[in-house]
C-alpha positions, -999 to +999 in steps of 0.1 A: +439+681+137+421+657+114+387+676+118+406+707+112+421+695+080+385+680+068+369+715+075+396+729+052+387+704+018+350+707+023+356+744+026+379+746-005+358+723-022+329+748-017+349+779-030+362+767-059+321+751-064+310+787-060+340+808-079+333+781-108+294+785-111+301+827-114+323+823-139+299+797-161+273+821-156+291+839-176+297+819-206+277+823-235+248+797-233+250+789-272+282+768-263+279+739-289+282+720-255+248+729-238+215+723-246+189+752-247+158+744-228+145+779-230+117+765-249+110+737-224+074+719-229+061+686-213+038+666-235+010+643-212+013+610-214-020+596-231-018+564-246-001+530-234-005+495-253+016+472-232+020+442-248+024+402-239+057+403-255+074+424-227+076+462-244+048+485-248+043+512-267+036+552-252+022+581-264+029+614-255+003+642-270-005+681-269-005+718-278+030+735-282+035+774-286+065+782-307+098+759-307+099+738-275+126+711-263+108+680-247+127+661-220+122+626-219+142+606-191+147+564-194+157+539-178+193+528-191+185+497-203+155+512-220+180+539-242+184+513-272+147+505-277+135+544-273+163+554-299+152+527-323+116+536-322+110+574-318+084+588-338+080+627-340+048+638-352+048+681-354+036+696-386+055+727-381+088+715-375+112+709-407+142+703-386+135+684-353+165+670-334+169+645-307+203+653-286+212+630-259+239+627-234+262+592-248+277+560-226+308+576-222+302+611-226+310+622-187+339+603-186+351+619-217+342+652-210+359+651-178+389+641-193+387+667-216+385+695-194+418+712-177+416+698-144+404+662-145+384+654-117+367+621-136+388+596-109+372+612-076+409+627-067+417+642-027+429+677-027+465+666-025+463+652-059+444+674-075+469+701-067+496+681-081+483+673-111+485+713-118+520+715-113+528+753-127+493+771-118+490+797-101+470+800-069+464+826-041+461+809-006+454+824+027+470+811+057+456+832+071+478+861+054+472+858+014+502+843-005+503+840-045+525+815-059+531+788-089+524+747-075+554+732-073+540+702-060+523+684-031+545+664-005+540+642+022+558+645+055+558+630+087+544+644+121+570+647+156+540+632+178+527+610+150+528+587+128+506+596+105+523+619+072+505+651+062+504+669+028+521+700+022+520+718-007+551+736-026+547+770-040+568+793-060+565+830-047+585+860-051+603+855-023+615+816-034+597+784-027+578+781+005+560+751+020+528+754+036+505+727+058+471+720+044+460+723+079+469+760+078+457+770+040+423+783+051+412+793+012+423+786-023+417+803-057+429+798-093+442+828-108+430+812-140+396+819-148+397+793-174+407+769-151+376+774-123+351+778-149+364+735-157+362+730-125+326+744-119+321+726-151+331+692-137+312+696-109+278+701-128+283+671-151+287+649-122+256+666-105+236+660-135+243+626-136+241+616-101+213+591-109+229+566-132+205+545-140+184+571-158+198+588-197+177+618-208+164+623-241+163+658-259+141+664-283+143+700-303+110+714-320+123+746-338+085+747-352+062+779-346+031+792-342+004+771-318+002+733-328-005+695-321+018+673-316+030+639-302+053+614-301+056+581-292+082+549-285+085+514-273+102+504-247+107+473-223+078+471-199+065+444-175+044+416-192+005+423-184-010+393-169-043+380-170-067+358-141-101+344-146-126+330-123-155+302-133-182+297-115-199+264-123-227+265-093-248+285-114-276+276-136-251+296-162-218+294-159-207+329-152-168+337-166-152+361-155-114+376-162-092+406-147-059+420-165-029+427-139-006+453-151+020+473-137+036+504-138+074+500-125+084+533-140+090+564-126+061+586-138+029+586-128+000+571-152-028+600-150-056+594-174-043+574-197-061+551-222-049+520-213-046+492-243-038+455-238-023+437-264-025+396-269+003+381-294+036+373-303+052+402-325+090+396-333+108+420-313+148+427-308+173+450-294+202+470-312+229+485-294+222+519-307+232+538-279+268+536-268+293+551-300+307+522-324+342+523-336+350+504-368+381+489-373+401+502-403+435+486-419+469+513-418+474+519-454+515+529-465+516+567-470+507+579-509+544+589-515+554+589-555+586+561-561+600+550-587+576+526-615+585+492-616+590+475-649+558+456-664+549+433-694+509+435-706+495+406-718+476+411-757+439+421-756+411+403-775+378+401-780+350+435-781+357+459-751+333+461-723+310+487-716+319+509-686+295+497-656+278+525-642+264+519-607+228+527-604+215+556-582+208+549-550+175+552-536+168+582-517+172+576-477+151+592-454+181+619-447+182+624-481+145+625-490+146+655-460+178+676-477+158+673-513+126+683-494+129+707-462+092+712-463+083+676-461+068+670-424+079+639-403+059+606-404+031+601-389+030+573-370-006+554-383-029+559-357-035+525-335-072+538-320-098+513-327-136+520-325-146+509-296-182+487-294-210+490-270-196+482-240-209+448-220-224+445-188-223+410-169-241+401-132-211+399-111-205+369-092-225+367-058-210+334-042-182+322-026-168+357-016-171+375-049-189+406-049-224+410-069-230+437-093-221+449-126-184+454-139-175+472-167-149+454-188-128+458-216-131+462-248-121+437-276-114+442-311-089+431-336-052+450-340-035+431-368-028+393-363-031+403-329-060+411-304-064+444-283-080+449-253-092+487-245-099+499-211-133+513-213-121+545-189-089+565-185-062+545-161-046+562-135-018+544-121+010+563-099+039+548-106+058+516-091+023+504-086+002+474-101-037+473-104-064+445-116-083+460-145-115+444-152-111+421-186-140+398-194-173+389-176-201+369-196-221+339-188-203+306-211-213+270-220-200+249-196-202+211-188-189+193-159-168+158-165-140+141-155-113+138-176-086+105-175-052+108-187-040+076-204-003+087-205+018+063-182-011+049-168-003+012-176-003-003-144-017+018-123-045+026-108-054+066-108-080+089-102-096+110-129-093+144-127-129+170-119-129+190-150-149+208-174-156+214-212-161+251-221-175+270-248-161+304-253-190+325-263-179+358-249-172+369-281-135+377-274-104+363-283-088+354-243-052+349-236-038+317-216-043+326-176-051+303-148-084+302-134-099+299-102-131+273-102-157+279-078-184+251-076-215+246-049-206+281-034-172+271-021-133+273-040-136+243-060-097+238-075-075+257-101-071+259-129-047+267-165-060+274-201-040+284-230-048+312-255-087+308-260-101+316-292-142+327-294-164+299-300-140+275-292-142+247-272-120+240-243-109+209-216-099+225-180-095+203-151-092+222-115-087+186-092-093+150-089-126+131-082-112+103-053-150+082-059-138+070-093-104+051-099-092+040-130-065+015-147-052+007-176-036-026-196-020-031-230-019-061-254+008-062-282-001-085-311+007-091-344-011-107-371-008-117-411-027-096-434-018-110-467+014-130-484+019-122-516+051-134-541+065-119-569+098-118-588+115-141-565+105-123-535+076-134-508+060-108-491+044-105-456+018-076-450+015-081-411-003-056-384+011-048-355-018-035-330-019-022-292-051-032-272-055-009-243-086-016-215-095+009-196-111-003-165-133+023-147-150+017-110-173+048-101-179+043-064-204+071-064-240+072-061-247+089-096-241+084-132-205+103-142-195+118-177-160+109-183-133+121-214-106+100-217-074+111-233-057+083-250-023+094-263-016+086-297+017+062-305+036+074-334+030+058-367-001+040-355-038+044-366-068+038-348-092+013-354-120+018-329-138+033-317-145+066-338-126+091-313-148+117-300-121+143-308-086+145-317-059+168-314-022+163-325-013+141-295-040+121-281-075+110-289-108+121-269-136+093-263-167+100-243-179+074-217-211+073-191-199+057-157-230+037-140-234+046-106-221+023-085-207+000-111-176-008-130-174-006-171-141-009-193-135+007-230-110-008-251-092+009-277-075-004-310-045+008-325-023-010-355+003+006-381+010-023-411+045-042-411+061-055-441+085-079-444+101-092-476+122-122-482+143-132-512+135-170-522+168-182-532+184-180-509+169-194-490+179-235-473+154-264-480+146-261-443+133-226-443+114-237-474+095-268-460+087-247-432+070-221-448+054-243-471+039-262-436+025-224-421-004-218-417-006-185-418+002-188-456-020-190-479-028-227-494-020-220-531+015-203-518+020-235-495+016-253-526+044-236-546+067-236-522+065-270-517+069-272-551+098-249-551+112-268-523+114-304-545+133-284-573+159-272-545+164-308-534+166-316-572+196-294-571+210-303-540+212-342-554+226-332-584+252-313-566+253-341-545+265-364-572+292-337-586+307-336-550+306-379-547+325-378-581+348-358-575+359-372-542+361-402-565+385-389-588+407-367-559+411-405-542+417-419-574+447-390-581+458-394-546+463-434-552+485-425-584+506-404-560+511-431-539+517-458-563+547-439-583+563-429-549+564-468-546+577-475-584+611-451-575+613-471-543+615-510-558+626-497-590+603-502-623+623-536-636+616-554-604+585-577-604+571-556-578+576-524-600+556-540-625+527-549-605+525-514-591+531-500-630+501-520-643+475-508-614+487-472-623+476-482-653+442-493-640+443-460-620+445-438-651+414-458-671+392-451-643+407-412-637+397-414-675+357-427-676+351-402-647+358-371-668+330-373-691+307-386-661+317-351-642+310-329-675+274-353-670+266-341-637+278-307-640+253-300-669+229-322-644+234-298-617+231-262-640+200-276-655+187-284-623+194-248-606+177-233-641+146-248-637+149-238-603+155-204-604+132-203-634+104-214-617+109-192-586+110-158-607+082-171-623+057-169-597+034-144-593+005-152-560 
């Protein structure tokens, strides 16, 4: 019974398919709707420039008869970048157009149509979504009715529930099984042409990870054109191999590229582009909506009462906004005639083209390769494929780059970066000259040496005529270790306007210690690693670059030899004389690290601060004097209110207050003494420290 009902939807499904295709044959085919492809052209792909940024740019070129519409299918994530640099080029086209399917346009579209099909609905609720339509069914005797709707009942010898659908006849409602209903048609031709409608949208864009691009030529007569875009595209990659067992280093370098799209390459010329252009995405494709505030309907009321404020001054001048410049839409309504831009034209001339013996060692084949060639685009550098590429697509291939015989010279090379300490090997290595004449970007390379794989190794983008470190392995007959001595000594001492002065220099002494075990003479690099803020002293560095220093050394055979390097960056320190203790005064004056004429004046500075410590000495002694003195007076009249001032007793204790106050009384012009002792002592004091100048 379930096979049975199955047979019936696919059946129904095809009917309606059919019936709906009919009627859209008859529709008229200028529906705003539809695009006309009546003109259909393909233009050959014929140029690529992929570039290390990750996009590439395509060309499409050739002869069109008469208007033409050009289909051009991406990849989704490709839509943005095609719509944001599309370039037409046809010199008989005033009008071109490029029409294009949007994000949601099949959802919408579906929606739109009388029977919406855009949620994948069974039978059963299709039908009762068009509640009121009327059908003819056959089961197997034709019926014609209005839906009334689609219920579900239960089966006697089942549990399962079955559809039935409702129709309103002539004679009343009747019920039929969808098992039994062996046809259905719309009476509604309207209604099966959406239908037939929806079912071609969805066919069209069975493959959802492509869009399709339109573009309309209305142009005439025979003609060339072209167009071209940029897209996202695999990064081309680039491998070298150096072989160092010949009496010329032979250099050799192969671009890897890739074609992961779904069209084939066929006779393309292939460019290769090395740099860093500034490239972004802009969501261009799907429709933007902009937010905009609900205003309160312009409806006349009633004016409200208002006071103006007096006017002075000259009135302004009315500002009138300046024209706007001309966009490119408007430039084309003020001039039909004028053609579309031609993009400028990125062929370079190409120069004799370079023939290099192939390698013939260590597995790689002999003979001569034809490579690229290499001229300047910009601030960037291109590299043309001599011959047309053929590539068939989701395929890669090794294009032959570079191959020319370079200066090369074998070393080792040591790293001094956290080497204290330990004992390392140096690494094999190799200083290169690029004389190929090309600017080549950063790749690894594969070393071959003696006939045999030697190592690997990286280089970073090489410029011509420069010269290059690569290292590919280590050389286990050499070891190497390094030590480091801080140290700080005194430059000068200088003093001036109270303040003394150390100009010190803080160096770093690091010994390389080398130990060449093998039988023959070495050439070794090392790299020392410059610490911030620090200059070097010796030796002259071979080379520097903005992190480290080179220096050249010869290992002896056999023997051990060390190189020491000197680094120091100055350190000042500046200290204020007065206030500083007698202490810290006699012990500068005894250092020897100071000078003997500023020994001297501190000294001398040092017997004027004692000076002024005596005298403040002596104000401190007399003024204890005088507190006890008080204190006694205190003591003493306590005593006179105790035994009374008449008594014998209160008389002695009245005359030594007495006393007291005589002696309270010579101290006060003795304190006034000292005090002027004391400021005249800290005067010449300060005085003399400000004073010197060593």
């Amino acid at each position: 019974m379930k096979k049975t009902m199955m047979r019936f939807l696919c059946l129904m499904v095809c009917c309606l398919y059919v019936s709906g295709i009919s009627a859209q044959a008859g529709r008229d085919e200028t529906d705003s709707d539809r695009i006309s492809i009546s003109g259909a052209a393909e233009l050959p792909l014929t140029r690529i420039a992929v570039f290390s940024s990750g996009i590439a740019y395509f060309e499409h070129s050739g002869t069109l008869n008469g208007p033409g519409a050009i289909n051009l299918p991406f990849k989704t994530n490709a839509v943005n970048d095609a719509l944001m640099s599309l370039v037409l080029n046809d010199p008989a086209s005033a009008n071109p157009s490029v029409s294009y399917q949007s994000e949601n346009t099949l959802f919408q579209t579906l929606r739109s149509l009388r029977i919406d099909i855009s949620d994948s609905p069974d039978m059963a609720n299709l039908l009762g979504r068009l509640r009121g339509e009327e059908v003819e069914i056959s089961v197997p005797t034709p019926v014609s009715g209005k839906i009334l709707g689609v219920e579900y009942r239960s089966q006697e010898i089942s549990t399962t529930h079955v559809p039935w659908l409702s129709l309103y006849t002539e004679h009343g409602i009747r019920s039929f099984n969808f098992m039994d209903i062996t046809s259905l048609t719309f009476r509604d031709r309207r209604l099966s042409e959406d239908l037939s409608r929806a079912l071609d949208l969805i066919a069209a864009s069975r493959n959802f990870n492509t869009r399709n691009l339109t573009v309309n030529l209305p142009g005439s007569g025979s003609r060339r054109v072209s167009l071209s875009y940029v897209i996202p595209a695999p990064v081309w990659k680039v491998s070298y191999r150096l072989d160092l067992g010949q009496s010329s280093p032979l250099f050799q370098g192969w671009a890897i590229i890739d074609n992961d799209s779904d069209t084939d390459w066929n006779n393309v010329r292939l460019s290769l582009i090395a740099g860093r252009p500034a490239s972004f995405m802009q969501n261009l494709y799907p429709p933007y909506y902009v937010s905009r505030p609900t205003l309160p309907l312009a409806i006349a009321g009633t004016a409200a009462g208002a006071a103006h404020e007096t006017g002075y001054g000259a009135p302004q001048a009315m500002m009138v906004p300046p024209e706007p410049a001309p966009t490119a839409a408007r430039a084309r309504a003020m001039a039909p005639e004028a053609e579309m831009m031609i993009m400028r034209d990125m062929n370079v001339e190409e120069t004799d083209s370079w023939a290099g013996t192939g390698y013939n060692q260590a597995g790689v084949t002999g003979g001569v390769v034809e490579t690229a060639a290499a001229t300047a685009a910009g601030d960037q550098f291109e590299f043309t494929i001599r011959t047309p590429v053929s590539l068939n697509r989701r395929m890669s291939a090794m294009l032959p780059l570079v191959e020319s015989p370079i200066e090369a010279r074998k070393l080792l090379i040591f790293s001094g970066a956290n080497a204290v300490g330990r004992n390392q090997n140096p690494r094999l290595g190799a200083e290169l000259t690029n004389t190929s004449g090309m600017k080549l970007p950063a790749g690894p390379i594969t070393v071959y040496d003696g006939g045999t794989y030697a190592g690997d190794a990286l280089i970073e983008f090489w410029n011509e005529g420069e010269k290059r470190l690569v290292s590919y392995g280590e050389d286990l007959s050499v070891t190497g270790t390094v030590m480091d001595v801080n140290s700080r000594s005194t430059v000068s001492v200088t003093v001036s306007g109270g303040v003394m002065t150390f100009n010190r220099s803080q160096e770093i002494t690091r010994t390389y210690v080398f130990k060449n075990n093998a039988m023959q003479e070495k050439e070794l690099v090392i790299e020392h690693p410059k610490n911030q803020n620090y200059t070097l002293v010796s030796p002259a560095a071979a080379e520097e670059t903005p992190t480290l220093y080179r220096f050249n050394v010869t290992l002896p055979a056999e023997n051990e030899i060390s190189a020491i390097v000197l680094e120091s960056r100055p350190v000042t320190e500046r200290i204020t004389l007065l206030q500083l203790r007698q202490d810290a005064f006699l012990s500068y004056a005894s250092s020897q690290e100071i000078p003997p004429q500023i020994r001297e004046a501190l000294t001398q500075a040092a017997n004027l601060r004692t000076a002024v410590t005596a005298a403040e000495t002596a104000v401190t002694e007399a003024e204890r004097q005088r507190t006890g003195f008080v204190s006694e007076q205190d003591r003493i009249r306590r005593n006179i209110e105790a035994a009374g001032n008449q008594s014998q007793q209160g008389q002695e204790y009245l005359s030594r207050l007495l006393q007291l106050d005589a002696s309270i009384d010579a101290l006060v012009p003795e304190l006034e003494r000292l005090r002027a002792n004391v400021r005249t002592a800290q005067q010449a004091y300060e005085e003399y420290i400000r004073n010197l100048n060593l």
